[in-house]
C-alpha positions in Angstrom: 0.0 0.0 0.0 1.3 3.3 -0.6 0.9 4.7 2.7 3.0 1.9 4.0 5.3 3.2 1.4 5.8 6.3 3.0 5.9 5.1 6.5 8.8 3.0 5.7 10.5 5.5 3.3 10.2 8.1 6.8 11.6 5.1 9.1 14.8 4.7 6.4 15.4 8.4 6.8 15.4 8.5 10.5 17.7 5.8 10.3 19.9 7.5 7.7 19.7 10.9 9.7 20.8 8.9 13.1 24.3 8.4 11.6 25.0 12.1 10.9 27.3 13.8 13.0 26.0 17.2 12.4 23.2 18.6 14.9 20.2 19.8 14.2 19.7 16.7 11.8 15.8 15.9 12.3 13.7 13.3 10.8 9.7 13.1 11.0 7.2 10.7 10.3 3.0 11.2 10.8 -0.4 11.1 9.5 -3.9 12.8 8.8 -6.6 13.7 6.8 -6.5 15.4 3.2 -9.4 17.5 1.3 -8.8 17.1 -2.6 -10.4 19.4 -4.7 -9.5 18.3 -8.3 -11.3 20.1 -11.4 -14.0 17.3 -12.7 -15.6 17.1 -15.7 -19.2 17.8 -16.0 -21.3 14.4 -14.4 -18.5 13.7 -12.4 -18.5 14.1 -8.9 -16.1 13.6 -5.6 -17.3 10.5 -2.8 -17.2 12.2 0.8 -16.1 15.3 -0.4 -12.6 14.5 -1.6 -11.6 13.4 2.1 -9.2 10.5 2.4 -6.8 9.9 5.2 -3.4 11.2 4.4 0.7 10.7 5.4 3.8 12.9 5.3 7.4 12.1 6.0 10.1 14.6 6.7 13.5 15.0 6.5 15.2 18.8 7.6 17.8 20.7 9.2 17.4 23.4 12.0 18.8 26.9 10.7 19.4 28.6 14.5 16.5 28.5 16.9 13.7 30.2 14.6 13.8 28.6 11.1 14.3 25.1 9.7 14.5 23.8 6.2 13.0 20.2 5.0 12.4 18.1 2.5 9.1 16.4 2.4 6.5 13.7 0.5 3.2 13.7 1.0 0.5 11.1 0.3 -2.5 13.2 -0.2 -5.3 10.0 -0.3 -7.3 9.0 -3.1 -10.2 11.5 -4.5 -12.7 8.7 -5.2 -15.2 9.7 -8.5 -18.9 8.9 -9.1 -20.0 7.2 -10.9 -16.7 5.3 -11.1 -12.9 6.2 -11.1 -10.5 7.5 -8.7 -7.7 10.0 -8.5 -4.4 9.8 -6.4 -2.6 12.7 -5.1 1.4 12.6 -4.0 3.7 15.6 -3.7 7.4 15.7 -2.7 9.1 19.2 -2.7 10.8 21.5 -0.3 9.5 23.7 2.7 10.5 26.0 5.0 9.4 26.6 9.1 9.8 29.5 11.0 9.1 29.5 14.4 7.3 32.7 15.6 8.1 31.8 19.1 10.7 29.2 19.6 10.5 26.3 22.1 12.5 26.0 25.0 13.4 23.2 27.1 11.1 23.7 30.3 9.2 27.0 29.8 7.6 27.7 26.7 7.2 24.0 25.2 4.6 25.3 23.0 6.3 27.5 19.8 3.3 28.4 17.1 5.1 28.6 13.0 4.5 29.5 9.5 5.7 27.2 6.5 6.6 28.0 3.2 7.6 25.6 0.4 7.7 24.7 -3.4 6.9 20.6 -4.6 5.8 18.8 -7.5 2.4 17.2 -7.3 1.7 13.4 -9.0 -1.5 12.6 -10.3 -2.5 9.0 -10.8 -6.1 8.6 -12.2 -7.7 5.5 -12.6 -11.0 5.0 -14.9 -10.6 9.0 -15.2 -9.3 11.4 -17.4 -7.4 14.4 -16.4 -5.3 17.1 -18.6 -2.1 16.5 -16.5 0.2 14.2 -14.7 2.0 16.2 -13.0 1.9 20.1 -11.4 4.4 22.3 -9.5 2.8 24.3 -6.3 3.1 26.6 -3.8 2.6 25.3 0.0 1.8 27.2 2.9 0.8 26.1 6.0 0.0 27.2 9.5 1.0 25.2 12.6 2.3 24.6 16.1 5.1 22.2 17.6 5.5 20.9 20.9 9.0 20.0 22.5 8.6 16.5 24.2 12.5 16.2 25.5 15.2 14.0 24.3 15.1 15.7 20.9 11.2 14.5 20.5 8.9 17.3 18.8 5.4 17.2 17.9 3.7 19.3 15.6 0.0 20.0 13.7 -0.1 21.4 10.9 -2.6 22.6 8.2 -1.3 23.4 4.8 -2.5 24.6 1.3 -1.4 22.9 -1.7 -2.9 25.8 -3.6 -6.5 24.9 -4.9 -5.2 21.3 -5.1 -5.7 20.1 -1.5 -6.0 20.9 2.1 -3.9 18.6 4.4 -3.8 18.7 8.0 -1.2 15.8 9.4 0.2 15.5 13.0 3.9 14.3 12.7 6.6 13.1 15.2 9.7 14.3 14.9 13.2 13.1 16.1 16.3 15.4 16.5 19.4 14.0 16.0 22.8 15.4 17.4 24.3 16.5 20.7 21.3 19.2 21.5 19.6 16.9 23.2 21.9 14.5 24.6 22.7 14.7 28.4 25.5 16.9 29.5 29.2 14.7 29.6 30.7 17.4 31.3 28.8 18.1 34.4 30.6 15.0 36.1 34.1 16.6 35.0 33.3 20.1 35.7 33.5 20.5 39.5 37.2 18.9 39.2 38.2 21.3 36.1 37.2 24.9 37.0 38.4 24.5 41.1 35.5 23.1 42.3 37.0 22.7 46.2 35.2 26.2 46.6 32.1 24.8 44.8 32.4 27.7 42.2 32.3 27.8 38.2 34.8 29.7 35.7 33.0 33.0 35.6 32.2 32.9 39.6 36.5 32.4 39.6 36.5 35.5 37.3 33.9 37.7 40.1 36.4 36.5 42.5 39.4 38.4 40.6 37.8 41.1 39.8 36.9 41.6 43.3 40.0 40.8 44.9 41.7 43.6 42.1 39.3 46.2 42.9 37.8 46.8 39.7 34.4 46.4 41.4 32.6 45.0 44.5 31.4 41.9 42.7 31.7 39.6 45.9 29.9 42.0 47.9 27.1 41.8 45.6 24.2 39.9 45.0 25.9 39.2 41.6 28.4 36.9 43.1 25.8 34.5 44.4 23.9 34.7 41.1 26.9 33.7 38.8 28.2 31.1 40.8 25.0 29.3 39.8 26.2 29.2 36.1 28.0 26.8 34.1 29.9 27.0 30.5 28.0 26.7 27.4 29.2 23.3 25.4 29.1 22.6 22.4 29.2 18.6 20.1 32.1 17.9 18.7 32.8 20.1 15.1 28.8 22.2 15.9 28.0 25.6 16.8 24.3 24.1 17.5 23.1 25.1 21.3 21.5 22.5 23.3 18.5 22.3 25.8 20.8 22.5 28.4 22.7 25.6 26.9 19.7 27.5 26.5 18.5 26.1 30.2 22.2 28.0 31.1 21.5 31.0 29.0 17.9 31.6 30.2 19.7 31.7 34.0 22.2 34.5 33.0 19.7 36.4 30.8 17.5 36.7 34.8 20.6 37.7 35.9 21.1 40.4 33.6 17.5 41.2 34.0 18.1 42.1 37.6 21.5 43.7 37.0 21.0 46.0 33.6 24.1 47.4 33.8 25.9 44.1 34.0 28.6 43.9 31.0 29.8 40.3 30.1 32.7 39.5 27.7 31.4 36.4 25.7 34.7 34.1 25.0 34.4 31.4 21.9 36.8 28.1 22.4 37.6 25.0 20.5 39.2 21.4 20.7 42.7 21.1 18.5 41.1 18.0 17.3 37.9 19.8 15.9 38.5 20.1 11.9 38.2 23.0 9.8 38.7 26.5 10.7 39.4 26.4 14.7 38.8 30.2 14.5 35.8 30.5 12.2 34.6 27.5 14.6 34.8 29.2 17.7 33.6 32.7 16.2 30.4 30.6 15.1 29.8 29.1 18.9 30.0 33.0 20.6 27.6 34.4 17.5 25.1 31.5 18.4 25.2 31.9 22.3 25.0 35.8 21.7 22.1 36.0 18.9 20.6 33.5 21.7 20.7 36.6 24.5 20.3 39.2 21.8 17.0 38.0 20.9 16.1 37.8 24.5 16.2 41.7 24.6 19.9 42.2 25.9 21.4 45.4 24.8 24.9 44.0 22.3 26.7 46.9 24.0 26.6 44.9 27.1 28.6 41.6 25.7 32.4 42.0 24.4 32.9 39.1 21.5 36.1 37.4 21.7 37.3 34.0 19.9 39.9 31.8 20.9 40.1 29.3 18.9 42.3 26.5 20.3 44.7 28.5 22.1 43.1 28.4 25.9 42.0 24.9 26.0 40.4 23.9 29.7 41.8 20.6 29.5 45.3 19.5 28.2 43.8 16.2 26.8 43.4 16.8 23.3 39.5 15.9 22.1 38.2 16.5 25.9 34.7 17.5 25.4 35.3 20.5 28.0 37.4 22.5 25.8 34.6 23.2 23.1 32.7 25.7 25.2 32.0 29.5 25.7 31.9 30.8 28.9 31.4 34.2 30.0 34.2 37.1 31.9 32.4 39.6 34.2 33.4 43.3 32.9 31.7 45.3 34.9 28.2 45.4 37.4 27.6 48.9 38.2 
């Protein structure tokens, strides 16, 4: 059957996107219901209304935290004809997604989007006739996706196949990568950034500042606050953040909240082993973790950019998973 068809094309994909390194690799399979509206010939007319149950399979990549691009086929159903014949309805094309409010881990599961695409429609008729066998049209849709955890999403969505069809599908979606893989470095981190004192790189950082008396961060509530944060890490050769990195980022954007004239320098690192451009690399990872904070409503005059490539690793084992990071140097607080 050809919905089988599709079903086990979308489980082959899932399997094929699994073994890609890259994040942000997702793969999507689901099903629904499908209004055709093909142009008939006088005496001919549609059984229930052109309904038929439908199925859609997906294969995309995440573009930052708002938009995705993805690759799709759809099996519209079957238009059935009276007094005899059928039409069947398959399209295949491109679309994009773009997230008007983007899910988090935690708060704000829920993220409402808009999708644009372009495909090529197949017509197979059966004991009918019809001018064409083939279209191209425009799709746009309307839906919303929900963030289940552990790179799980589920989303509705309505679309418009221009005065083709109407389809409206529910599809599960798997992401595939490190953004949603538990956090290696958590166990290592106490014992790398001095944890006898129980405190994390940028508390170290309040610390100096305090002891050099560039400004009465210890004092502070600020102190207290920052101690509670942790680097931002990063899968091996990806610039992608993770639940856990935004879970980090939405802490220090409350504590920029509460301190608005809090100035942060925002320092990009990489691994030796990572290939490509260890600069370019690490320039990537502070534009992500800053467009992240920038969105958020933080002024950009109140974070200082800096990349180091692979020149300040935090471990002297080459490939350790805690030198591909940013983390963050208090400037100022007052």
């Amino acid at each position: 059957m050809r919905k089988a068809s599709v079903l086990a094309s979308g489980a082959a994909a899932a399997i094929l996107a699994s073994g890609v390194a890259q994040a942000g690799i997702y793969a999507g399979v689901g099903a629904g219901l499908a209004k055709l509206d093909p142009e008939l010939a006088t005496g001919i007319s549609l059984v229930d209304d052109g309904k038929d149950s439908a199925a859609k399979a997906v294969l995309g990549m995440q573009l930052g935290r708002r938009a995705s691009v993805e690759l799709f086929f759809s099996d519209l159903g079957t238009a059935e004809l009276s007094p005899n014949g059928s039409l069947a309805y398959q399209a295949f094309g491109i679309n994009s997604l773009w997230h008007l409010r983007p899910a988090k881990h935690g708060a704000h599961r829920f993220s409402p989007f808009v999708s644009l695409g372009i495909g090529s429609m197949d017509f197979d008729a059966e004991n009918a006739i019809v001018d064409r066998d083939r279209a191209i049209v425009a799709v746009a849709g309307l839906g919303a996706q929900v963030r289940l955890g552990r790179g799980f999403d589920l989303r509705a969505t309505v679309e418009a196949y221009e005065k083709e069809a109407i389809l409206a599908t529910a599809v599960l979606s798997k992401t595939f990568g490190s953004q949603h893989r538990s956090n290696p470095h958590k166990k290592h981190a106490r014992k790398s950034l001095g944890a006898g004192q129980g405190m994390t790189e940028l508390a170290v950082v309040s610390a100096e500042l305090a002891e050099s008396g560039g400004t009465d961060v210890a004092s502070s509530d600020a102190a207290l606050k920052v101690q509670q944060l942790g680097n931002v890490y990063f899968n091996r050769d990806s610039g992608f953040l993770s639940d856990e990195t935004e879970a980090v980022l939405d802490k220090l954007l409350a504590t920029l909240t509460q301190y608005p004239q809090m100035r942060l320098e925002v320092q990009g690192h990489t691994d030796e082993q990572e290939i490509g451009s260890a600069r370019a690399l690490s320039e990537l990872r502070v534009q992500r973790v800053s467009n992240y904070l920038w969105q958020e409503g933080v002024d950009a005059r109140r974070l200082s950019l800096i990349a180091y490539a692979a020149s300040q690793p935090a471990s002297a084992v080459a490939g350790d998973a805690l030198n591909r990071r940013v983390q963050f140097r208090i400037l100022s607080v007052d």
